[in-house]
VODO-63990 format. One record per residue (C-alpha): x, y, z; residue number from 1. Coordinates in nm, 4 decimals. Example, Ala and Ser with C-alpha at 12.3 -4.5 7.8 and 13.67 -1.06 7.14 Angstrom:
<sites>
+----------+----------+----------+-----+
|       c1 |       c2 |       c3 |   i |
+----------+----------+----------+-----+
|   1.2300 |  -0.4500 |   0.7800 |   1 |
|   1.3670 |  -0.1060 |   0.7140 |   2 |
+----------+----------+----------+-----+
</sites>
This chain:
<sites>
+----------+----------+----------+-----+
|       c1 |       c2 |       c3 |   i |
+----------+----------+----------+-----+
|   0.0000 |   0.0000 |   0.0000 |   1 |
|   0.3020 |   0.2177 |   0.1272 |   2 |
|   0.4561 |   0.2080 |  -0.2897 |   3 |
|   0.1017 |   0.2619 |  -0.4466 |   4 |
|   0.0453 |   0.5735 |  -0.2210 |   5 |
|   0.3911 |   0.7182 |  -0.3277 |   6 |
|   0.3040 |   0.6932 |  -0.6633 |   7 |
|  -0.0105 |   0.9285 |  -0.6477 |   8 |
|   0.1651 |   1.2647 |  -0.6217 |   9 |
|  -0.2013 |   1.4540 |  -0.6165 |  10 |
|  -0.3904 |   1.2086 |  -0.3911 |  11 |
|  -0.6615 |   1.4270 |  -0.1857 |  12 |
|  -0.9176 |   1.1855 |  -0.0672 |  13 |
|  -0.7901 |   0.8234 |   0.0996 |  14 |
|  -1.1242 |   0.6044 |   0.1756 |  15 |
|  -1.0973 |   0.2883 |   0.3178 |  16 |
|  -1.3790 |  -0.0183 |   0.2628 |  17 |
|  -1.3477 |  -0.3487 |   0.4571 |  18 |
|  -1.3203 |  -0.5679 |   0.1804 |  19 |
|  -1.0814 |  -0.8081 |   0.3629 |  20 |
|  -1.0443 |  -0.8958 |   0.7235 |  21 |
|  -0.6859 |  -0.7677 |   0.7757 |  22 |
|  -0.8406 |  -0.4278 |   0.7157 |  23 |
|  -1.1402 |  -0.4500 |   0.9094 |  24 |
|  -0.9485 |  -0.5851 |   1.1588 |  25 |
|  -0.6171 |  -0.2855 |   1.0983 |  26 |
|  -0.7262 |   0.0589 |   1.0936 |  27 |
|  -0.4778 |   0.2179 |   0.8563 |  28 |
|  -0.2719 |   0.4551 |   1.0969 |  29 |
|   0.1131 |   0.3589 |   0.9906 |  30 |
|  -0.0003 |   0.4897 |   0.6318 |  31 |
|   0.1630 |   0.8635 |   0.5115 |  32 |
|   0.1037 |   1.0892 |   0.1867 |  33 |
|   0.1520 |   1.4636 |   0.2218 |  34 |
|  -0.1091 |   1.5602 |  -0.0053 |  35 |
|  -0.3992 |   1.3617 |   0.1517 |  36 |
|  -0.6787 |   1.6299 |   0.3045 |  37 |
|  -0.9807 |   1.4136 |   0.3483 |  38 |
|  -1.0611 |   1.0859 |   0.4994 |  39 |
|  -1.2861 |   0.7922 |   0.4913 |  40 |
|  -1.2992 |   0.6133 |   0.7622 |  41 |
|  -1.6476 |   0.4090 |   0.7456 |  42 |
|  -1.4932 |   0.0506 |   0.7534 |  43 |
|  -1.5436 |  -0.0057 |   1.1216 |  44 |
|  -1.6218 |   0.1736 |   1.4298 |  45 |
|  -1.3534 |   0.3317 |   1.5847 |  46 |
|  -1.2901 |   0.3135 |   1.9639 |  47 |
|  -1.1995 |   0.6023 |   2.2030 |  48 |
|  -0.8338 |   0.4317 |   2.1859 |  49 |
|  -0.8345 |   0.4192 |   1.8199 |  50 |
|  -0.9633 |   0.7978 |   1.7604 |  51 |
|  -0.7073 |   0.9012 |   1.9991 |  52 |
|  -0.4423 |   0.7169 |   1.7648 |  53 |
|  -0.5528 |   0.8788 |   1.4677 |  54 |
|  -0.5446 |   1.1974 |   1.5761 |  55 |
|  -0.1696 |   1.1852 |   1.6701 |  56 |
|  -0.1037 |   0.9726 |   1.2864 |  57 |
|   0.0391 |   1.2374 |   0.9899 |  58 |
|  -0.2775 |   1.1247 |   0.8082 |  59 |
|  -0.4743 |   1.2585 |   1.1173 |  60 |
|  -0.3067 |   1.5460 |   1.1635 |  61 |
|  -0.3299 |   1.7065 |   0.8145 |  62 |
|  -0.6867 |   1.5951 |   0.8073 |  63 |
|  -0.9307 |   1.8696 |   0.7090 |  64 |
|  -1.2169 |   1.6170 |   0.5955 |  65 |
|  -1.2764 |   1.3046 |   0.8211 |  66 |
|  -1.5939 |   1.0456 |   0.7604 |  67 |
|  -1.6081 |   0.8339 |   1.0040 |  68 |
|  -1.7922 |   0.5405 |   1.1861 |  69 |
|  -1.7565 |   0.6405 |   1.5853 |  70 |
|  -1.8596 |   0.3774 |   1.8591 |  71 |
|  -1.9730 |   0.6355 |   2.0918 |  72 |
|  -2.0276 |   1.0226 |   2.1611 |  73 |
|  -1.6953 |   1.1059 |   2.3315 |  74 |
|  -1.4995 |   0.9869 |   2.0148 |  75 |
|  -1.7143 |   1.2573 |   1.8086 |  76 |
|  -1.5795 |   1.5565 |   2.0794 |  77 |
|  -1.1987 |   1.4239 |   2.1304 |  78 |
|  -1.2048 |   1.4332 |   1.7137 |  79 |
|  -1.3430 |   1.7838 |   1.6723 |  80 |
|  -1.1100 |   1.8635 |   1.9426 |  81 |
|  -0.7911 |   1.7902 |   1.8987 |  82 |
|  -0.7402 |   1.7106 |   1.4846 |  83 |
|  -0.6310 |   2.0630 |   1.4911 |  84 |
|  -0.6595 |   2.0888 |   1.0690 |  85 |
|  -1.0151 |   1.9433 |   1.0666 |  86 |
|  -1.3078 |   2.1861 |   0.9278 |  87 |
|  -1.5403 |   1.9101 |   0.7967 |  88 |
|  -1.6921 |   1.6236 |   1.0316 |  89 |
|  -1.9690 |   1.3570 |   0.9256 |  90 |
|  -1.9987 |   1.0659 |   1.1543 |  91 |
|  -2.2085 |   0.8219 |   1.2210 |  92 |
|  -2.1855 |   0.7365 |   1.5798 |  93 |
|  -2.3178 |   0.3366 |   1.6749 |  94 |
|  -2.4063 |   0.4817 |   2.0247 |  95 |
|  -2.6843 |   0.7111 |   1.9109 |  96 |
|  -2.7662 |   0.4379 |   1.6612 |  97 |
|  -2.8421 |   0.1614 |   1.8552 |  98 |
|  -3.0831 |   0.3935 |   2.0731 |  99 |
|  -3.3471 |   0.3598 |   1.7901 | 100 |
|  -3.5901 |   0.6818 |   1.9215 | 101 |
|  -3.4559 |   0.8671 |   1.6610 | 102 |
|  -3.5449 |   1.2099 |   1.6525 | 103 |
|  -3.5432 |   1.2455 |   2.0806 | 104 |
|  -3.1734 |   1.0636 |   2.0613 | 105 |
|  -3.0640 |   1.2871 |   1.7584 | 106 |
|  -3.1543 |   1.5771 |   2.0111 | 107 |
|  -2.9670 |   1.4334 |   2.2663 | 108 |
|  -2.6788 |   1.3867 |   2.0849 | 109 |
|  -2.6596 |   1.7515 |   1.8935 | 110 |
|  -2.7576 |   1.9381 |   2.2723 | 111 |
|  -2.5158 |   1.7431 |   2.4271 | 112 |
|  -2.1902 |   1.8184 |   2.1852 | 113 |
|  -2.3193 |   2.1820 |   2.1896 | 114 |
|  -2.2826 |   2.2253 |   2.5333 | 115 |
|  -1.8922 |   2.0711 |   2.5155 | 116 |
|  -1.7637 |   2.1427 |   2.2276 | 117 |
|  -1.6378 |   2.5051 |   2.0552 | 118 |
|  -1.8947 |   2.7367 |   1.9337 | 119 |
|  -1.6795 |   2.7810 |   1.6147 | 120 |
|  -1.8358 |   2.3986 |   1.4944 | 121 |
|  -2.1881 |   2.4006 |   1.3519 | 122 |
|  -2.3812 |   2.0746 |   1.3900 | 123 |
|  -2.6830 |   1.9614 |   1.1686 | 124 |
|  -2.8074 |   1.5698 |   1.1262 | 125 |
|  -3.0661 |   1.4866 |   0.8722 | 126 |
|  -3.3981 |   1.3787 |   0.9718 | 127 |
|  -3.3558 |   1.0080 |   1.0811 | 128 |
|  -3.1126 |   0.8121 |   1.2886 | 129 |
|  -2.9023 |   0.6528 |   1.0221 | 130 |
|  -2.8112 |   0.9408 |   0.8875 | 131 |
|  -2.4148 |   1.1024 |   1.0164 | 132 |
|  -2.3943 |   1.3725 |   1.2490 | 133 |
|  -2.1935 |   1.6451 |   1.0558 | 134 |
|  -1.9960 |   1.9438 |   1.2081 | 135 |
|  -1.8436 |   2.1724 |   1.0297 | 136 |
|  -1.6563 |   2.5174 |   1.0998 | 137 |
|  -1.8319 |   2.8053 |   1.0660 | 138 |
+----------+----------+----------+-----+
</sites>
């Protein structure tokens, strides 16, 4: 993966699937490519351990554009708070989805990042519980 990457001088967006099990099972953090800006990181949910990880990656760090598939709320606030590059957020966090009262847990989710997180994000869902959370800056 390492040689393909060098090869792609202009590479912006790097989106990873879980077509095999080493990947589901291997978030790719060790991976580097200076022109990469956004992320896709949908493949599996990502722990408070792995978010953490990612953040301190150079992948993570010169992220401005993250998708990603968060197991709980706390992932979504250590993301928008330390990737220090990141402008765009859409996440779909398992947490809120597996509380399937959509609309009141939606609620609960937006009210409670508002209240913790910087008042320079903006934070919108669409109407049903399936759908990512997305921040953005303002």
């Amino acid at each position: 993966m390492h040689a393909l990457l060098d090869q792609l001088f202009h590479l912006y967006r790097l989106h990873f699937d879980a077509y095999s099990y080493a990947t589901w099972l291997r978030p790719p953090f060790q991976l580097k490519h200076q022109s990469v800006r956004e992320l896709g990181l949908t493949h599996i949910k990502y722990n408070n351990e792995q978010c953490a990880i990612l953040t301190r990656t150079p992948l993570g760090m010169q992220c401005e554009v993250l998708y990603i598939y968060a197991k709980n709320r706390t992932c979504i606030l250590d993301l928008a708070r330390t990737m220090i590059n990141l402008r765009f957020l859409s996440v779909q966090c398992y947490e809120n989805c597996r509380n399937r009262q959509s609309s009141e847990a939606n609620d609960q989710l937006i009210e409670w990042l508002q209240t913790r997180i910087s008042s320079k994000w903006t934070i919108a869902r669409y109407s049903h519980c399936y759908s990512p959370l997305v921040l953005w800056i303002r």
